[in-house]
VEXDREN-2710 file (C-alpha; in Angstrom, 1 decimal):
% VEXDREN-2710
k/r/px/py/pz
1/UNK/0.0/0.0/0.0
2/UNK/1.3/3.7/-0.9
3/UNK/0.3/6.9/-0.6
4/UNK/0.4/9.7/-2.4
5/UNK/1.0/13.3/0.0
6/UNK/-0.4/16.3/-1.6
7/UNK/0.4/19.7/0.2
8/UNK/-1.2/23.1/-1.4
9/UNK/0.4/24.8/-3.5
10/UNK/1.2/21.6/-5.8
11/UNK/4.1/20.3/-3.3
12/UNK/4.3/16.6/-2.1
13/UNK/5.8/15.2/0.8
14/UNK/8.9/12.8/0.1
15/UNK/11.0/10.4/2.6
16/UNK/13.9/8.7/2.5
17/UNK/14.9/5.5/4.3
18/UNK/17.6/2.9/4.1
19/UNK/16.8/-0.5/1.9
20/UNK/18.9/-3.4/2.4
21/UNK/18.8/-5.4/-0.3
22/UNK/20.0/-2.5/-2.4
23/UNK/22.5/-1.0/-0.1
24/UNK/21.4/2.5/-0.5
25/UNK/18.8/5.1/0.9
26/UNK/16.1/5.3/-1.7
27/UNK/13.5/8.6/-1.9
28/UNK/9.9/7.5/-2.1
29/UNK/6.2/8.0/-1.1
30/UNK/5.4/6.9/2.3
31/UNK/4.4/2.7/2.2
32/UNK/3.6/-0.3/4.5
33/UNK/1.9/-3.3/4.4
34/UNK/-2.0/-3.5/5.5
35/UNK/-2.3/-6.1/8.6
36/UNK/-4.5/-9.0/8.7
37/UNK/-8.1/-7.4/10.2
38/UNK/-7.1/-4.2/9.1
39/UNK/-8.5/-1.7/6.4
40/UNK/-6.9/-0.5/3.8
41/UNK/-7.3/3.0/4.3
42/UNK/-6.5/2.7/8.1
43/UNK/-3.3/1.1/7.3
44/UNK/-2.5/4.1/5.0
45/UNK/-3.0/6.5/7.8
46/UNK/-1.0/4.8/10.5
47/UNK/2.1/4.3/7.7
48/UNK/1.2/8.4/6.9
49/UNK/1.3/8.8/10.5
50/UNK/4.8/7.0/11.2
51/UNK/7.0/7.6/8.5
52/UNK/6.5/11.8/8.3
53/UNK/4.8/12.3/11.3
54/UNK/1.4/14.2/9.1
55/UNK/-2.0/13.0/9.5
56/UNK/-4.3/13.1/6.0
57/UNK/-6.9/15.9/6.3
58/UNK/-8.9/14.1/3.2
59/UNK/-8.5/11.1/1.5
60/UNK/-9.1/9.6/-1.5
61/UNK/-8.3/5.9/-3.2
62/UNK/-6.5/5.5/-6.0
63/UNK/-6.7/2.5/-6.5
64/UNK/-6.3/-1.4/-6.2
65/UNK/-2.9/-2.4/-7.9
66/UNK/-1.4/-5.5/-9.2
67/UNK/2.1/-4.6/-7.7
68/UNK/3.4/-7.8/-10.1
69/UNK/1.2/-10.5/-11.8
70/UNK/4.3/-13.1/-11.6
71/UNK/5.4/-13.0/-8.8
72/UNK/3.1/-11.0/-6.3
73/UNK/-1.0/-12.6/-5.7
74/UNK/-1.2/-9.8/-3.0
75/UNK/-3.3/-6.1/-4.3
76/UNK/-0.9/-3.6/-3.0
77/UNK/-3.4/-0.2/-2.5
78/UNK/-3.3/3.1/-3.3
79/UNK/-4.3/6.4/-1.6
80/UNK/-3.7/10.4/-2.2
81/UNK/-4.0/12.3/1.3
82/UNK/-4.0/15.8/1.6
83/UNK/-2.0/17.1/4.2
84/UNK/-1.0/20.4/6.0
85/UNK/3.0/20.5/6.5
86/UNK/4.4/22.5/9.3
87/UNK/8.0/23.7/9.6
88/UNK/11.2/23.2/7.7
89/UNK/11.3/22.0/4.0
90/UNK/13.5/18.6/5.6
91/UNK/13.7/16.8/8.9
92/UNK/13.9/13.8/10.7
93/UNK/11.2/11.9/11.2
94/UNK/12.3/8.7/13.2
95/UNK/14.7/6.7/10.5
96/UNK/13.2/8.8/7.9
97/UNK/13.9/12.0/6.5
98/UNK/11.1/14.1/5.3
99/UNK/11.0/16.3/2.7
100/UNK/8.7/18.6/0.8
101/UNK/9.3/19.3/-2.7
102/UNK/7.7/20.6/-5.7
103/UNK/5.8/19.2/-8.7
104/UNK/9.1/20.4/-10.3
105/UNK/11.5/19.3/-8.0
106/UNK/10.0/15.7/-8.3
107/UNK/9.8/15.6/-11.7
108/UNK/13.5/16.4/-11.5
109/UNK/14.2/13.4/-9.2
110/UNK/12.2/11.4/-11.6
111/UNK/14.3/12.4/-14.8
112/UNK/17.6/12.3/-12.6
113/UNK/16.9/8.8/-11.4
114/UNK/16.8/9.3/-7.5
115/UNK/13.1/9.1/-7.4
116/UNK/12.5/5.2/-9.8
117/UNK/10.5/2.8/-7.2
118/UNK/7.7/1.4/-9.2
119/UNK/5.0/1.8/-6.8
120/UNK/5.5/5.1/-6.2
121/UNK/6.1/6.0/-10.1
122/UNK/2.7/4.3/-10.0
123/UNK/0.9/6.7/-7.7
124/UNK/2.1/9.2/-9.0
125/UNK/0.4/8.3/-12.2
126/UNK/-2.8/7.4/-10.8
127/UNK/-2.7/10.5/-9.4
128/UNK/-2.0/12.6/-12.8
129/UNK/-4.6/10.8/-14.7
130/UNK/-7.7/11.6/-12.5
131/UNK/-6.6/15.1/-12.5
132/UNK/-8.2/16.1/-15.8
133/UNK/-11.0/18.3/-14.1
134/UNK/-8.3/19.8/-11.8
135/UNK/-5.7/22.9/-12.2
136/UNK/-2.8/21.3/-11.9
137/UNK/-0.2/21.6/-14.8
138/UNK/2.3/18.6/-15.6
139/UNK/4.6/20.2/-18.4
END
């Protein structure tokens, strides 16, 4: 499960946490697993809640993914929460580090490479193709 953190004025909220089995500290969306007996959307705000330390103001599904048809039988959900941020563009949010950026600034990560996992590039679509009936330019 993923979510997608949307702050006004077009900016998203970012984290970045050590993965061992690559070695490196990887920038991503905030993303869990959802717990036997819980809800989906429940999940999403407690992993929200724990990774940047924000709580969702509205939420809204994106969608129920296949995260990988051969290997994977498990849906892997996904959410966009709004959220209010408060303070410094980075910090330190338990292991993570928490960072705002812009639309431009991720777009940038995206083109460099420092922003490539899957499920988040896959949010992040989800995300751009409901927005037809919103203002929101991608160029």
């Amino acid at each position: 499960m993923g979510i997608l953190p949307l702050l006004p004025a077009k900016h998203f909220v970012i984290l970045r946490q050590y993965r061992p089995l690559l070695g490196v500290r990887t920038w991503e969306f905030p993303a869990g697993t959802v717990d036997r007996g819980m809800a989906p959307l429940q999940a999403a705000r407690q992993e929200l809640l724990e990774e940047t330390g924000l709580e969702g103001k509205r939420w809204r599904k994106l969608g129920t993914f296949h995260p990988d048809t051969g290997r994977l039988a498990m849906p892997s959900y996904g959410y966009l929460a709004h959220c209010v941020w408060r303070g410094p563009a980075y910090h330190r949010h338990g292991e993570f580090e928490v960072k705002k950026v812009s639309w431009s600034q991720l777009r940038g990560m995206i083109q460099e490479g420092t922003f490539r996992h899957q499920l988040h590039l896959g949010l992040l679509g989800a995300w751009l193709i409901r927005q037809k009936g919103m203002d929101f330019e991608i160029s």
